[in-house]
C-alpha positions, -999 to +999 in steps of 0.1 A: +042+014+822+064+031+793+084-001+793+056-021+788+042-002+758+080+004+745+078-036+744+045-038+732+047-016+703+080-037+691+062-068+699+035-052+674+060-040+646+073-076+647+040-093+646+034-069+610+067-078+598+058-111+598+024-106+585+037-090+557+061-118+549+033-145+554+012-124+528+041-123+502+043-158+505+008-166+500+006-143+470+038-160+455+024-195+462-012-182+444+013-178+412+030-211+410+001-227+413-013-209+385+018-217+369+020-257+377-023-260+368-011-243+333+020-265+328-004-292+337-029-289+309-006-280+288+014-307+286-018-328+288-028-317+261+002-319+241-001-357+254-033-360+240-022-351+207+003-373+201-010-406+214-045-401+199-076-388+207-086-424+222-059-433+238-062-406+268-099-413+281-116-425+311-119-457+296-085-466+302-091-460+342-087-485+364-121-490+388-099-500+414-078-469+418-074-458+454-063-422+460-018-423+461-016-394+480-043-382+516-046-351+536-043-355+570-057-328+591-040-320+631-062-303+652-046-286+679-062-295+711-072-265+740-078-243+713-110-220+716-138-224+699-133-192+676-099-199+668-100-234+658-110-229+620-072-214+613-055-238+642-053-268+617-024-279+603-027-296+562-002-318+556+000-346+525+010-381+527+016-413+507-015-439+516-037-466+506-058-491+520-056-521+528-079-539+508-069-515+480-066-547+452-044-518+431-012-527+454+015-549+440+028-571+472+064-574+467+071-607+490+079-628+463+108-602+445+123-599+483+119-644+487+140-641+454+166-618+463+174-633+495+174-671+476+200-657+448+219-638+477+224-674+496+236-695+459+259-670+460+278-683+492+274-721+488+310-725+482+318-711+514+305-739+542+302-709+571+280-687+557+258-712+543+252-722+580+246-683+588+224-681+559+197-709+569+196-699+606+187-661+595+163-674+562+145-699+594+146-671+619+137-643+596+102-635+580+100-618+545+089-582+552+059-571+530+064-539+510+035-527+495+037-504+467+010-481+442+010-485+411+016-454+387-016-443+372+002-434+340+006-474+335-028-475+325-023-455+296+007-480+288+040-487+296+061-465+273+038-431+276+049-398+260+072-377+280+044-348+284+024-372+297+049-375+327+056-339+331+017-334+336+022-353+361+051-339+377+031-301+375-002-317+391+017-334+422+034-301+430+003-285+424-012-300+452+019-298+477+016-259+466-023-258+473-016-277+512+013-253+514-010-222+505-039-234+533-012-236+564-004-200+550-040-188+550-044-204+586-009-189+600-021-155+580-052-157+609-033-165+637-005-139+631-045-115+627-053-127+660-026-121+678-021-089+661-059-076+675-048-088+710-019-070+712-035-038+697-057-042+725-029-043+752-015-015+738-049+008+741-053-006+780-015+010+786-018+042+767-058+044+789-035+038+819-007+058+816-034+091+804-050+081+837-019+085+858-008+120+840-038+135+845-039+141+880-003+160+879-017+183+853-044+189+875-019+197+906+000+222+881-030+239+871-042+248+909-004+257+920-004+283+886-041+298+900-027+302+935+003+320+925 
């Protein structure tokens, strides 16, 4: 019984460690986000000035825009009830959809890259054979791309323009990063409580066992 509260008390000093660390983190997250929101607007700002007061308005969005970057949410399966608030897992990635009409289809720039690639070799009598079985056999692949929002504020925008950008997007990689924190801050509680709770059991059991030797020391002391 010692051994298992020697290794439950390290198991719980480990498990605060890490807590500790996991707070740190979160606190030092909270700050460059504050920092990247205020780099944001600032540079927006200083955007705004320079290209006008009209030239940065909601006039100049696009009503087709779909969202660049989604949140997709894991749940951990077999989780219990009470713990699966803190047992998702945030994490960001690059989508659209399909009928998103804001997607250039590059089909054409790849049909004109492999054409130039093949007038290249029509000197040579071989690889012009190799080059119209693979251009028969092959089928363009379809890349689909987003366009830059920026572009609808024009093509040549003002460098502070860009760098608002650049704060926002890591703004919101810092913001996913900050909720997986909060939810491993949880766990790392959770597990915490349990193991407090082993530890109590242990030290209830081991008083238990010593207090019947006391006792047996007592009665030998009276009958001597």
């Amino acid at each position: 019984m010692e051994k298992q509260l020697e290794e439950i008390c390290s198991r719980l000093d480990e498990a605060l460690l890490e807590y500790l660390n996991l707070i740190s983190n979160y606190q030092e997250n909270w700050q460059q986000i504050s920092k990247d929101l205020e780099g944001a607007f600032m540079q927006l700002a200083h955007a705004k000035y320079t290209m006008g007061p009209g030239r940065l308005t909601q006039d100049q969005y696009d009503g087709r825009m779909q969202a660049a970057t989604r949140i997709l949410i894991s749940q951990n399966l077999g989780v219990e009830e009470e713990k699966k608030h803190y047992n998702h897992q945030f994490s960001l990635i690059s989508g659209y959809l399909e009928n998103d009409e804001n997607i250039i289809d590059e089909s054409e720039s790849s049909q004109i890259i492999d054409s130039s690639s093949t007038l290249r070799r029509r000197n040579v009598k071989e690889l012009e054979t190799k080059t119209d079985n693979t251009a028969k056999t092959e089928k363009p692949q379809k890349k689909k791309i987003i366009r830059d929002p920026l572009h609808w504020f024009g093509l040549l925008v003002p460098p502070s323009l860009r760098d608002s950008q650049k704060h926002f997007k890591q703004g919101l990689v810092n913001m996913v990063n900050l909720l997986n924190l909060r939810n491993e801050i949880l766990e790392k509680e959770a597990q915490y409580k349990i193991m407090k709770q082993e530890k109590e059991k242990i030290m209830q059991e081991l008083s238990k066992s010593k207090e019947p030797v006391s006792e047996e020391k007592n009665t030998q002391e009276n009958a001597l």
